[in-house]
C-alpha positions as CSV (number, residue, x, y, z in Angstrom):
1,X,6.5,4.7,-51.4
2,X,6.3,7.0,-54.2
3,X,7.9,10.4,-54.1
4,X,8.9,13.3,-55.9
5,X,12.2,15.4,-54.9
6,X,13.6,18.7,-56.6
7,X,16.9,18.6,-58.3
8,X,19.3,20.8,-59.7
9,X,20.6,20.3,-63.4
10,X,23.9,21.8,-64.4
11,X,25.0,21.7,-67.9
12,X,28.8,20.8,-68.2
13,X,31.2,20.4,-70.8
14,X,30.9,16.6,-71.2
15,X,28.1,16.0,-68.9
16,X,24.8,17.3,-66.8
17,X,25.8,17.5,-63.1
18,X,23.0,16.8,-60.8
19,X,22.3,17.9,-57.1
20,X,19.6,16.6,-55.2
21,X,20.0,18.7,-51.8
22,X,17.3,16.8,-49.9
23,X,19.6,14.2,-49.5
24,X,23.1,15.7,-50.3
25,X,23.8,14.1,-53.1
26,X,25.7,14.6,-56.7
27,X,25.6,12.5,-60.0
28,X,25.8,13.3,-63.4
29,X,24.2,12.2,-67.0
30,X,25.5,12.5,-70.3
31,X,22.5,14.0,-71.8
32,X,19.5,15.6,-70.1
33,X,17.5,12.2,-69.6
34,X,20.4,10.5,-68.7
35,X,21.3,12.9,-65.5
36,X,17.3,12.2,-64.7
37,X,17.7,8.5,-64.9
38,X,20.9,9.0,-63.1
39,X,18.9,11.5,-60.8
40,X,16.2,9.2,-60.0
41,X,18.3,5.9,-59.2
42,X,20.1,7.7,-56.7
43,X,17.5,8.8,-54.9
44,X,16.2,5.5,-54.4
45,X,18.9,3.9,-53.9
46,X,19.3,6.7,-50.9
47,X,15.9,5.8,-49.9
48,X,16.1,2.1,-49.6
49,X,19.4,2.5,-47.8
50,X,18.1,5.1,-45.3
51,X,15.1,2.6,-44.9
52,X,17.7,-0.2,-43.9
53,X,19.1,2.1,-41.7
54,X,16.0,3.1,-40.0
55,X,16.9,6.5,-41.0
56,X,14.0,9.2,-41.4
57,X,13.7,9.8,-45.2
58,X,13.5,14.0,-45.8
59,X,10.7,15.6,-47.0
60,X,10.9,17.2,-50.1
61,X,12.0,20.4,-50.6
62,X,9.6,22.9,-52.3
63,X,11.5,23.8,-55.9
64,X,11.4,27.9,-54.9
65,X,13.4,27.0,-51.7
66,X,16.1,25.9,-54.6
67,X,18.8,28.4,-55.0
68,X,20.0,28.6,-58.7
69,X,23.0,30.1,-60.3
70,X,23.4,31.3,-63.5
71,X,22.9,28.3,-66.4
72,X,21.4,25.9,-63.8
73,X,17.8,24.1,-64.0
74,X,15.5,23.0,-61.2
75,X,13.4,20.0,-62.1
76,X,11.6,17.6,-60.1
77,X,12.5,14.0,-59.7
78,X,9.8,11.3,-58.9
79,X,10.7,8.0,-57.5
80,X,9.2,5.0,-55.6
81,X,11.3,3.3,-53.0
82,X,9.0,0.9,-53.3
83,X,9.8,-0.4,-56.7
84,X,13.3,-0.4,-56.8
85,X,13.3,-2.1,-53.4
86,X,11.9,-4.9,-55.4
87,X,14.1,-4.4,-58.3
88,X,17.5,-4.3,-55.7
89,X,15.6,-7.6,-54.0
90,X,14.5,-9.9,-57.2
91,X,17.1,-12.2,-56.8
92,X,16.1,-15.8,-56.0
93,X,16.6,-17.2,-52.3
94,X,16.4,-20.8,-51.9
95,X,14.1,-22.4,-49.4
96,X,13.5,-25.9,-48.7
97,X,10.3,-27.0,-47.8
98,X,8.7,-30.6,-47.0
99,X,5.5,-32.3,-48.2
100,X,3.9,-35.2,-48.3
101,X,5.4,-38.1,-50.4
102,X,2.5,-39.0,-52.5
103,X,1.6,-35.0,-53.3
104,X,5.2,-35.3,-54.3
105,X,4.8,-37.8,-57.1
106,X,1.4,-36.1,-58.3
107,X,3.1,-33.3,-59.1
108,X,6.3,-34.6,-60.5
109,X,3.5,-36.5,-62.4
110,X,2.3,-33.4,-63.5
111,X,5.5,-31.7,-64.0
112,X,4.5,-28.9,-61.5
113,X,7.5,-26.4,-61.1
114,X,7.2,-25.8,-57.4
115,X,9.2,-23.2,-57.7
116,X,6.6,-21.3,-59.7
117,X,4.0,-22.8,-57.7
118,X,5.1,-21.5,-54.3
119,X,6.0,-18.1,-55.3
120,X,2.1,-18.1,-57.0
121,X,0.7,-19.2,-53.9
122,X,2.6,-16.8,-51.5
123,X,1.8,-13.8,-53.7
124,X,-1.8,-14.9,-53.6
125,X,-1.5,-15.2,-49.8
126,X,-0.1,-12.1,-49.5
127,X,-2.5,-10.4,-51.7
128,X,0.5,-8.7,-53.9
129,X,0.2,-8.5,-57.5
């Protein structure tokens, strides 16, 4: 689920300081692209946990309903809890599964990595690509 969420940049000393209000949140960046990155994985990783939760993701906030003090920034932050879902979820899970012996020994034959094959097959099935 892509989305995009206002933000407020505050330039620091050492640092950008980052508030995302629509989900209470703070992080910070060392440079300008680094407090978006920064920005933007937090939000996600808010959104995938408030999925897990059941939770009710917010809407997001319109950027004039931002109040800004003096040297701040208001920016917007896109995101896709979607993606990084699968990013957080790409480790590999190991399932055992049974076949018959002679397909078996064809695809040994064939040095088939079943593996590979069954994730192919499933993503087919599932019509994800």
């Amino acid at each position: 689920m892509k989305r995009v969420y206002p933000a407020i940049l505050t330039p620091d000393k050492n640092c950008i300081l980052v508030t995302v209000p629509d989900f209470d949140i703070m992080t910070q960046g060392e440079n300008l692209a680094d407090a978006i990155d920064m920005a933007r994985d937090a939000i996600n990783l808010m959104g995938v946990q408030y999925e897990d939760d059941h939770k009710t993701i917010p809407e997001a906030s319109a950027v004039s309903a931002l109040s800004l003090e003096e040297g701040q920034i208001s920016t917007l932050i896109d995101c896709d809890f979607d993606e990084y879902r699968k990013m957080l979820d790409n480790r590999a899970v190991k399932k055992n599964c049974t076949l018959p012996s002679w397909l078996n020994k064809k695809a040994e034959a064939a040095h088939i990595n079943f593996s590979q094959t069954l994730q192919d097959a499933l993503l087919e099935k599932l019509d994800i690509r």
